[in-house]
C-alpha positions as CSV (number, residue, x, y, z in Angstrom):
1,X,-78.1,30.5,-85.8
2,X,-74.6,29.1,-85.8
3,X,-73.2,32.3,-87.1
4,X,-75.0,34.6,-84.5
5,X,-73.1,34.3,-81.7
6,X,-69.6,34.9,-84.5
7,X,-71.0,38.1,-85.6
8,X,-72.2,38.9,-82.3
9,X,-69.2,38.5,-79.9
10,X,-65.9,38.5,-82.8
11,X,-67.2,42.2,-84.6
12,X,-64.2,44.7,-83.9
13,X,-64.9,47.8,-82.0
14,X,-66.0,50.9,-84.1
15,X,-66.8,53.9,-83.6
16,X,-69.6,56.3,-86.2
17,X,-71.4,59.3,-86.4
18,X,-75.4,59.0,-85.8
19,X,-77.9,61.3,-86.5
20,X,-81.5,61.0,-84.8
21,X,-84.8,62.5,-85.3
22,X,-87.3,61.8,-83.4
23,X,-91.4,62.6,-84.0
24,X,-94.4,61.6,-81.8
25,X,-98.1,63.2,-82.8
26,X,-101.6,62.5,-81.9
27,X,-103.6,61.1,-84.4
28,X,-106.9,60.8,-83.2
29,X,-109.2,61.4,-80.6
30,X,-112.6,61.4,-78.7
31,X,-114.8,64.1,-78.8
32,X,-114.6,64.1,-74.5
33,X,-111.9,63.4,-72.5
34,X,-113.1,62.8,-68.6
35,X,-116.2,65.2,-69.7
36,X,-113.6,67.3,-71.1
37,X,-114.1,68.7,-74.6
38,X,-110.7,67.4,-76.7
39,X,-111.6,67.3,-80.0
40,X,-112.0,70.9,-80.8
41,X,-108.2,71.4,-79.3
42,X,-106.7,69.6,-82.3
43,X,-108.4,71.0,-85.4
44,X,-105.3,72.8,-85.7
45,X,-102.7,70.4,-87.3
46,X,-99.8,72.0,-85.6
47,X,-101.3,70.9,-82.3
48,X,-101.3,67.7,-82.9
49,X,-97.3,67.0,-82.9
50,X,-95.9,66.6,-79.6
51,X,-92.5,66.0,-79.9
52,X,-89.7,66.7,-82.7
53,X,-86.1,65.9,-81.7
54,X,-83.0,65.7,-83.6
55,X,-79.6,65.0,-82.5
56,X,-76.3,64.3,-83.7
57,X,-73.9,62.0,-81.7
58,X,-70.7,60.1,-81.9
59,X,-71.5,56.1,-80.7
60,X,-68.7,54.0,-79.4
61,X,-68.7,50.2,-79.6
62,X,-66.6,47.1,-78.4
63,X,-68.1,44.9,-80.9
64,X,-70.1,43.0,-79.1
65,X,-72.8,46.4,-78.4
66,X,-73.3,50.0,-77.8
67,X,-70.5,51.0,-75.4
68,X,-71.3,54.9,-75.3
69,X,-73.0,57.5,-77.3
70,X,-71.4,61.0,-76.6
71,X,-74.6,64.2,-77.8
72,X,-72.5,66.9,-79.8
73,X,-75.8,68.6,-80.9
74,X,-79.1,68.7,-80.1
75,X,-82.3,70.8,-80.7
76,X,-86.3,70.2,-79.3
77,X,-89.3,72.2,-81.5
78,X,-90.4,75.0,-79.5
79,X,-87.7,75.1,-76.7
80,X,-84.3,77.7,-77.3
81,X,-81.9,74.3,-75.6
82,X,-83.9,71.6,-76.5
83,X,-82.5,68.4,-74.1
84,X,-83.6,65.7,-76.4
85,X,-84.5,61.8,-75.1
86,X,-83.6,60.3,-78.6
87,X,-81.2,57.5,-77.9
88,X,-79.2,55.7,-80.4
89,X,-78.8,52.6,-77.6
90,X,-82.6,52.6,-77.3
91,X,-82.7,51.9,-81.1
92,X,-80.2,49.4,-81.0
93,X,-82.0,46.9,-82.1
94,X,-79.4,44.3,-82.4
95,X,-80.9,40.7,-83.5
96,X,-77.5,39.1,-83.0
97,X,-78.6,39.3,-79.7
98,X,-80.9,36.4,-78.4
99,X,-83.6,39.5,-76.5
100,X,-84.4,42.8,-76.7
101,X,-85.2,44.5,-73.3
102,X,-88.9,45.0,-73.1
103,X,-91.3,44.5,-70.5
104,X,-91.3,41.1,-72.1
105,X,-87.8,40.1,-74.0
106,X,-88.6,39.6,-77.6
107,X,-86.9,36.6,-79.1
108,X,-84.6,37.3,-81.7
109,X,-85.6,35.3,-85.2
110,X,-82.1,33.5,-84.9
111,X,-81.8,33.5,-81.3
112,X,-80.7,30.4,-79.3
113,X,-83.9,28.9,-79.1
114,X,-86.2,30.6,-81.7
115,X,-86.8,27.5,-83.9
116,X,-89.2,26.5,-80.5
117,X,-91.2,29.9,-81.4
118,X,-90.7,31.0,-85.2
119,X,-92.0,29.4,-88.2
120,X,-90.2,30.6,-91.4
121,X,-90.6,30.7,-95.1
122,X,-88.2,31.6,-97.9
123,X,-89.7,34.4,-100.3
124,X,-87.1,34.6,-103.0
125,X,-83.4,34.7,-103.7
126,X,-81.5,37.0,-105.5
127,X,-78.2,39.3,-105.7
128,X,-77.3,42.6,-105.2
129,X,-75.2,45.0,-106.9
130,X,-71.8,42.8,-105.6
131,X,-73.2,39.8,-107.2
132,X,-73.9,38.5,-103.9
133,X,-76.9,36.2,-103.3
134,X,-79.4,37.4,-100.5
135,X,-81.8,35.2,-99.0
136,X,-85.8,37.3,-98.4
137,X,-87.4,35.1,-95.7
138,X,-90.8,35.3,-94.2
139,X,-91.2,34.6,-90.5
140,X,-94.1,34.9,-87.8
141,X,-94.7,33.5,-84.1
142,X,-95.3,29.9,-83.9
143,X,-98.4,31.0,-81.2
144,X,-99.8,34.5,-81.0
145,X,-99.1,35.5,-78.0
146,X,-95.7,34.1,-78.0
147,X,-93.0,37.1,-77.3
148,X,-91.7,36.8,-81.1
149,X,-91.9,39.2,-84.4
150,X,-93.8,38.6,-88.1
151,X,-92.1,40.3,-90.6
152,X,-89.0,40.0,-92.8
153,X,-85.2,38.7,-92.7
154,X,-82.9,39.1,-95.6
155,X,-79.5,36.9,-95.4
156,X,-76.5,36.6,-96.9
157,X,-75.7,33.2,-98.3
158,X,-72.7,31.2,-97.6
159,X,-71.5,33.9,-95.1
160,X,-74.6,34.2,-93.2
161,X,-74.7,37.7,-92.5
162,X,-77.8,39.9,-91.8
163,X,-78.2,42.6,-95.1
164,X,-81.7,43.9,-93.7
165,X,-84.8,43.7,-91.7
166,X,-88.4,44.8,-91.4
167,X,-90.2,43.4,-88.4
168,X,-93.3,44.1,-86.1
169,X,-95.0,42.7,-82.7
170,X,-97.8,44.3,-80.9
171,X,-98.6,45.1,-77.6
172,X,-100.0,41.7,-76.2
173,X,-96.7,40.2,-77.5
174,X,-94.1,42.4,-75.3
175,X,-96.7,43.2,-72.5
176,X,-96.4,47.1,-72.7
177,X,-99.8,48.7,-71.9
178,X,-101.0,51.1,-74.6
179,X,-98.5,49.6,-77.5
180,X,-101.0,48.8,-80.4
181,X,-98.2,48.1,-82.8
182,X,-94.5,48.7,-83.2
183,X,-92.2,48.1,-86.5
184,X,-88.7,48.0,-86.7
185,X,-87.0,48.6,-89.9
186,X,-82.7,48.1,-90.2
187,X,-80.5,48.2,-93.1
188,X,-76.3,47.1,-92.4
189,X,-73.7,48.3,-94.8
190,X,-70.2,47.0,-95.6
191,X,-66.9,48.0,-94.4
192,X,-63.6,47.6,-96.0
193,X,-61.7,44.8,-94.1
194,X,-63.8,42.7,-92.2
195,X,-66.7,40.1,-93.4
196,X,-69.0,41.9,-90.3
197,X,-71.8,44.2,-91.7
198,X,-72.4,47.8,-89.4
199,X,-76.0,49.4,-89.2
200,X,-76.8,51.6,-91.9
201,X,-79.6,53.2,-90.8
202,X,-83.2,52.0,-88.4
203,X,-86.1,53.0,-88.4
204,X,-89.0,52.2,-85.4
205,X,-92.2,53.0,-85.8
206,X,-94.3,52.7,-82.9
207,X,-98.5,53.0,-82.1
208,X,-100.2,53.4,-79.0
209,X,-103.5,54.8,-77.2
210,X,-104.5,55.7,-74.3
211,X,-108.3,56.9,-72.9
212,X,-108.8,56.9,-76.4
213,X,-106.6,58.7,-78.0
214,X,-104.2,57.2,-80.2
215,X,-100.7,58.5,-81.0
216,X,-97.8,57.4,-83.0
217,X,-94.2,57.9,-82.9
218,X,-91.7,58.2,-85.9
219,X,-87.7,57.4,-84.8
220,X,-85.1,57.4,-87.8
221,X,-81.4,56.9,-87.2
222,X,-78.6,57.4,-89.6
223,X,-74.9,55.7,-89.5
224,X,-72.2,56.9,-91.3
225,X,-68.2,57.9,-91.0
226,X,-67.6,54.2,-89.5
227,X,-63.8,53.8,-87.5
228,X,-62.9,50.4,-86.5
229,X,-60.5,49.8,-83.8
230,X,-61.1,52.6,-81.8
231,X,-59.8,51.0,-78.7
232,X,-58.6,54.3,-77.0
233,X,-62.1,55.2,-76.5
234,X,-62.6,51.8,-75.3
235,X,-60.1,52.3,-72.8
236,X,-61.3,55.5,-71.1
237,X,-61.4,55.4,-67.4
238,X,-65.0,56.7,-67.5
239,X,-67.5,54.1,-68.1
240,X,-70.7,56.8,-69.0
241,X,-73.2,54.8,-71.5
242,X,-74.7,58.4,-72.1
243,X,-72.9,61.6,-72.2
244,X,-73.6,65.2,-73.1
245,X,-71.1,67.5,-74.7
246,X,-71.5,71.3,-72.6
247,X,-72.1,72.9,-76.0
248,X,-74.4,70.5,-77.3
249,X,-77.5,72.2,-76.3
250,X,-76.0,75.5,-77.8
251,X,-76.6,74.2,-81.4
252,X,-79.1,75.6,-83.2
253,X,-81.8,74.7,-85.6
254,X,-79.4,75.9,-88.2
255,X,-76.7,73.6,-87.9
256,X,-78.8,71.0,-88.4
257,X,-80.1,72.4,-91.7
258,X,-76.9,71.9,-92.9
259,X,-76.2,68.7,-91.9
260,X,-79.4,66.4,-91.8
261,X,-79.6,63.6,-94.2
262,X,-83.3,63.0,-93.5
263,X,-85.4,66.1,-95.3
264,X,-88.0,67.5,-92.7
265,X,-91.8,67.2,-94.3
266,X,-94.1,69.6,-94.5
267,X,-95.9,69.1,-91.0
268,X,-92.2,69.4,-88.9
269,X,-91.1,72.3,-91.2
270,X,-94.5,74.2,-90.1
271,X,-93.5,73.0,-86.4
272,X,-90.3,73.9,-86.1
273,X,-91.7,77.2,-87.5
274,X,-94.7,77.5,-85.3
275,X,-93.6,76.9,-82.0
276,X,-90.3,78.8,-82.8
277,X,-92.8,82.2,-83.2
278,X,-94.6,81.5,-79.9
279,X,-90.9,80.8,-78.1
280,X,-89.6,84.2,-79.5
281,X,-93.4,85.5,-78.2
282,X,-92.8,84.0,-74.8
283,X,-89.3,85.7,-74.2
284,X,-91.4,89.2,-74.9
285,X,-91.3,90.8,-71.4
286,X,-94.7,92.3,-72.1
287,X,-96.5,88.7,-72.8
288,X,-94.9,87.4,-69.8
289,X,-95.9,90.4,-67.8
290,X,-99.6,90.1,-68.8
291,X,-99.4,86.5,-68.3
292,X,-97.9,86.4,-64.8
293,X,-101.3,89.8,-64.0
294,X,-103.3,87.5,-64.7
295,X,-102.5,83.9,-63.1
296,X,-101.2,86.3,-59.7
297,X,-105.2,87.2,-58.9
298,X,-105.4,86.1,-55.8
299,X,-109.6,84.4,-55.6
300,X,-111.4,82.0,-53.7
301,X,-110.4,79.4,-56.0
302,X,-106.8,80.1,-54.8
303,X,-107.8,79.6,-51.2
304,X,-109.0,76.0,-52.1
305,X,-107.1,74.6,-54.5
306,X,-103.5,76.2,-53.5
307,X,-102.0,79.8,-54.9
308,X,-98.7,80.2,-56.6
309,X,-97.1,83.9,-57.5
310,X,-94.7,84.0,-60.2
311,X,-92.4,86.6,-61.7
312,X,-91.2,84.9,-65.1
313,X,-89.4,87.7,-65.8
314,X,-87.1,86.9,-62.3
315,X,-87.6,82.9,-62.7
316,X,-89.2,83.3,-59.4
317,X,-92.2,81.0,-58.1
318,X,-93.8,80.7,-54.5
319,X,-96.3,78.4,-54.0
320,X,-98.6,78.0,-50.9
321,X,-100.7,74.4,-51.2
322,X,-104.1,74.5,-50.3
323,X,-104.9,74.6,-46.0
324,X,-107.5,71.7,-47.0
325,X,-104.9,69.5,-47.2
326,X,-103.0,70.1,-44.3
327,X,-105.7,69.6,-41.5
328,X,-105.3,65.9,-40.4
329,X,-105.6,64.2,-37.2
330,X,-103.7,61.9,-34.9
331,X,-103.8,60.8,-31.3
332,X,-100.5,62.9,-30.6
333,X,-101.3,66.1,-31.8
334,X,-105.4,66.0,-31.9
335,X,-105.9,68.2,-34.8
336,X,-103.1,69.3,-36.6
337,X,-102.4,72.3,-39.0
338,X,-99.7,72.3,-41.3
339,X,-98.4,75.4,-43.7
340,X,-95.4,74.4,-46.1
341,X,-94.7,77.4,-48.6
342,X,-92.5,76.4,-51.2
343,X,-89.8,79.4,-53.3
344,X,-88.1,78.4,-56.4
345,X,-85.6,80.6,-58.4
346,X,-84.9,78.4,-61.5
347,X,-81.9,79.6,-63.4
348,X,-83.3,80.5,-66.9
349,X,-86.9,80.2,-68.7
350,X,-86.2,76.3,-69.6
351,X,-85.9,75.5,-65.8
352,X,-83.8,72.7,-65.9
353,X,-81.4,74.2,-62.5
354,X,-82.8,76.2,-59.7
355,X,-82.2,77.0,-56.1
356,X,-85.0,76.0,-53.7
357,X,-86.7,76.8,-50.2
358,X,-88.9,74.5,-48.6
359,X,-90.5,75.4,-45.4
360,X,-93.0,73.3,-42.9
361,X,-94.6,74.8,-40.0
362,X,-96.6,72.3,-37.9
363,X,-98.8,72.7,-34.9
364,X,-101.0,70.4,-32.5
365,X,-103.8,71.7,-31.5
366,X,-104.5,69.5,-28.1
367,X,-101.2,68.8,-27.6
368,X,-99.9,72.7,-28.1
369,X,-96.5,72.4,-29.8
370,X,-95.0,73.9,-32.3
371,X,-92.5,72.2,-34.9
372,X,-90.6,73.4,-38.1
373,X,-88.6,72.3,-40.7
374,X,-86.3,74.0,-43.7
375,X,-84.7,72.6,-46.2
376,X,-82.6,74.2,-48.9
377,X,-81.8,72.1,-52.4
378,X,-80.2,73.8,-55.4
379,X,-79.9,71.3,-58.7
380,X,-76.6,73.0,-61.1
381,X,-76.0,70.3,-63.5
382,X,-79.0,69.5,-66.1
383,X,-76.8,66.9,-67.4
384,X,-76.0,64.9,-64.9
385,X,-78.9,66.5,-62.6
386,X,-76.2,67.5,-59.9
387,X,-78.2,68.1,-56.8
388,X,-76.7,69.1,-53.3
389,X,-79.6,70.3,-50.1
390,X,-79.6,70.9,-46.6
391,X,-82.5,70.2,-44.3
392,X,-82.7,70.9,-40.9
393,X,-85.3,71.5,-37.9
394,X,-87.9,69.4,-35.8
395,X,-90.3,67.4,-36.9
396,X,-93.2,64.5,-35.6
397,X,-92.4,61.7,-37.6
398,X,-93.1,58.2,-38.3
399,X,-90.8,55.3,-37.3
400,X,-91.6,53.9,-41.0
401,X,-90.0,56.7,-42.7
402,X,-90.8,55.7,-46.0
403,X,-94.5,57.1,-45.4
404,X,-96.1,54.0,-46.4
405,X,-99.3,55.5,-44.6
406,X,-100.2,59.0,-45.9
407,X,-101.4,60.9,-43.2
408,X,-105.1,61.6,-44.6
409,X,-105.1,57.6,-44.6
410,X,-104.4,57.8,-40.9
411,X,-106.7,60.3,-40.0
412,X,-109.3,58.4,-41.3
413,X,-108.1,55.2,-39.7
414,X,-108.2,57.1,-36.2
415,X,-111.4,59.1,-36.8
416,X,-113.7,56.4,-38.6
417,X,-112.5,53.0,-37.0
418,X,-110.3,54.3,-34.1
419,X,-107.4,52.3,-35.1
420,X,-103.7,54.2,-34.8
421,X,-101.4,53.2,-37.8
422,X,-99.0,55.4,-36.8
423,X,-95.6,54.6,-34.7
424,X,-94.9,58.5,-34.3
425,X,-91.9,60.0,-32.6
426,X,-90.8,63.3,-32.5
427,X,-86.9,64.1,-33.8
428,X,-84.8,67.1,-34.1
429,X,-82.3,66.9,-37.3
430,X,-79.8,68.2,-39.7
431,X,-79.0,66.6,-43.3
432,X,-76.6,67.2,-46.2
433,X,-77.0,65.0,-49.0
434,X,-75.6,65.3,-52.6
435,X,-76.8,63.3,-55.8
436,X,-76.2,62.5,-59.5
437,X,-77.1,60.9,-62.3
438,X,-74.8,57.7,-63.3
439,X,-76.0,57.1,-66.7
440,X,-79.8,55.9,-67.5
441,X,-80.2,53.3,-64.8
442,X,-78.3,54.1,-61.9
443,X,-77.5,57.3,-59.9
444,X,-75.7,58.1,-56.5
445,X,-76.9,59.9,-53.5
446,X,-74.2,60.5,-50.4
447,X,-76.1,61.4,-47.4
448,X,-75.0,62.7,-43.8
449,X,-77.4,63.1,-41.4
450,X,-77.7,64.1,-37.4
451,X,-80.9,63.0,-35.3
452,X,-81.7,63.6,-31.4
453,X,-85.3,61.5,-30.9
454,X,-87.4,61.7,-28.6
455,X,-90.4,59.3,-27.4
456,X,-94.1,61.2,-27.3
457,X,-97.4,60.1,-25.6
458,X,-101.1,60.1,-27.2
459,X,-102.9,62.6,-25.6
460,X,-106.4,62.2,-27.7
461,X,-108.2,59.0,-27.9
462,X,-111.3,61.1,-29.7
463,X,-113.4,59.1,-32.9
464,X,-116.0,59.5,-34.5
């Protein structure tokens, strides 16, 4: 403990090379799911995996934690530009540290005050291949809901040092719903010139369920090619914790067949290979064709539940919601009927930027008027998610304009117990606003807007 905050706060900044694959599957499930049959989906094991990531990244630190991790490849089973979520700073499990983030902080075993919530027991000694003497100690929550880990420690005598770990808490523990069980497993390594040990390699291992089906997730990171000093990254004017390279997405599956420490086993070889056949299938212009016959058949079912028309082979969508939805009531308008048609262009099969066209016709049918709105958003950047729109036209609106009350909610409030919720006023407007992504918690919208408003009256007092 009096060592922590040493080899948390005096490590030198590095920088290293990381490589990340990532693998979540279902395991097992019901025979029904909401009186859906489920089981019979997954007899085929290459359903069952839903996710297989790898990446390869550079990670930049200032000693005391993950400063930034810049993506120079990555690739997603079954998609030609895969944008992975595998995050070396979501795996940095670093016990130097007296929490790790989760719903509920976890205590680290020699955090400040983790003699109030640890008991401990020593295993064994003994040395490694340096001759050094390595403490194996045993460890478990004082009280079983306490936010703590059971597992192993392993330190280094006289200097104190962490050499490995191999820890595990469950859900109750960190309060995440669906989290049966998740086990973290680290290794540190030496380097030349300093006492500080650098993370080797971690692997997290994580369980869950949900309406009865259980899944589990399989995340391996690799360290190696370790720089200390690197402070001219550390002084870069950009402050990103998360960056993408342009060409990472470009890198194919065969790049990383030549550099991946980690061998791929026999269920994310057939994968890889399985959902890459269907992709090549998918990018036929005849399956898209026969695909896109049959989902434009235009049926009563359409009429009710909302029709879309697509032309994959153009990237081209237009949706029309259901009219159910659109008939409400309120005392301004009496009955009101509402169309909003939606087009989308998106700018290649993996849809990650598109141009867009929203449209809103409105009309009251007691008080007679007619209102419209357009708006006009194109996303360009599927890095950063780089989004600039224009809206414009007249609308009846409420003065709480974060539409607390959905207006089904109101007509039944108005119809059933003849109670108006609604402050309503009627505006004509134009917007520009532009947004993007600052990293994983934060992003930044600019907006500019222009209203004229204008007061309206209640011209039905009609309930049922």
């Amino acid at each position: 403990q009096r060592k922590r905050k040493f080899f948390l706060e005096e490590s030198p900044a590095y920088s290293c090379n990381s490589y990340m694959k990532g693998l979540i599957k279902i395991d097992t499930t019901p025979d029904m799911i909401l009186g859906i049959p489920f089981d019979d989906i997954l007899e085929d094991e290459r359903n069952k995996i839903l996710y297989l990531s790898e990446s390869e990244s550079t990670l930049l630190s200032d000693g005391g934690g993950l400063f930034k991790e810049i993506i120079h490849a990555s690739v997603v089973s079954g998609e030609d530009q895969g944008l992975s979520f595998n995050s070396a700073k979501e795996m940095d499990f670093n016990l130097y540290k007296n929490f790790y983030q989760m719903p509920r902080p976890l205590i680290s075993p020699i955090g400040k005050n983790a003699l109030n919530f640890y008991k401990y027991k020593l295993k064994r000694s003994y040395y490694d291949d340096s001759n050094r003497k390595i403490y194996e100690i045993e460890l478990w929550p004082k009280r079983a809901d306490d936010p703590c880990y059971a597992g192993k420690i392993f330190i280094y005598d006289k200097t104190w040092d962490i050499n490995a770990s191999e820890l595990g808490v469950n859900g109750k523990q960190c309060y995440s719903d669906g989290l049966d069980t998740m086990i973290v497993r680290q290794q540190y390594m030496d380097i030349s010139g300093t006492i500080h040990k650098f993370p080797l390699n971690r692997n997290i291992y994580i369980r869950a369920g949900i309406l009865g089906v259980q899944f589990s997730g399989n995340f391996n990171a690799v360290y190696s090619h370790y720089d200390l000093g690197e402070e001219k990254y550390l002084s870069l004017e950009e402050k990103e914790e998360f960056v993408y390279e342009a060409e990472a997405l470009e890198k194919s599956k065969d790049y990383f067949d030549s550099i991946r420490p980690i061998p791929l086993n026999s269920f994310e070889s057939v994968d890889y290979t399985f959902k890459d056949s269907l992709l090549q299938l998918e990018k036929d212009p005849r399956y898209r064709d026969s695909l896109d016959r049959v989902s434009n058949k235009f049926g009563v079912n359409k009429v009710v539940f909302g029709y879309t028309w697509r032309d994959s082979k153009k990237n081209l969508f237009i949706t029309i919601p259901s009219p159910l939805e659109s008939i409400v009531f309120n005392p301004v308008q009496g009955r009101s009927l509402s169309l909003s048609p939606r087009i989308v262009k998106y700018n290649s099969k993996r849809r990650t930027n598109y141009s867009r066209l929203d449209l809103n016709l409105n009309y009251g049918l007691i008080e007679q008027d007619f209102r419209y709105s357009l708006g006009l958003e194109r996303k360009f950047n599927s890095i950063t998610n780089d989004k600039i729109r224009i809206d414009l036209g007249l609308e009846l609106v409420d003065f709480n304009d974060s539409e607390m009350i959905r207006p089904y909610i109101a007509s039944l409030a108005s119809l059933y117990f003849h109670v108006n919720p609604l402050k309503l006023y009627e505006k004509t407007f134009a917007s520009l606003w532009f947004e993007r992504d600052l990293g994983v918690l934060a992003n930044l919208r600019i907006l500019g807007y222009w209203e004229a408003r204008k007061s309206v009256q209640n011209n039905s007092e009609f309930s049922y």
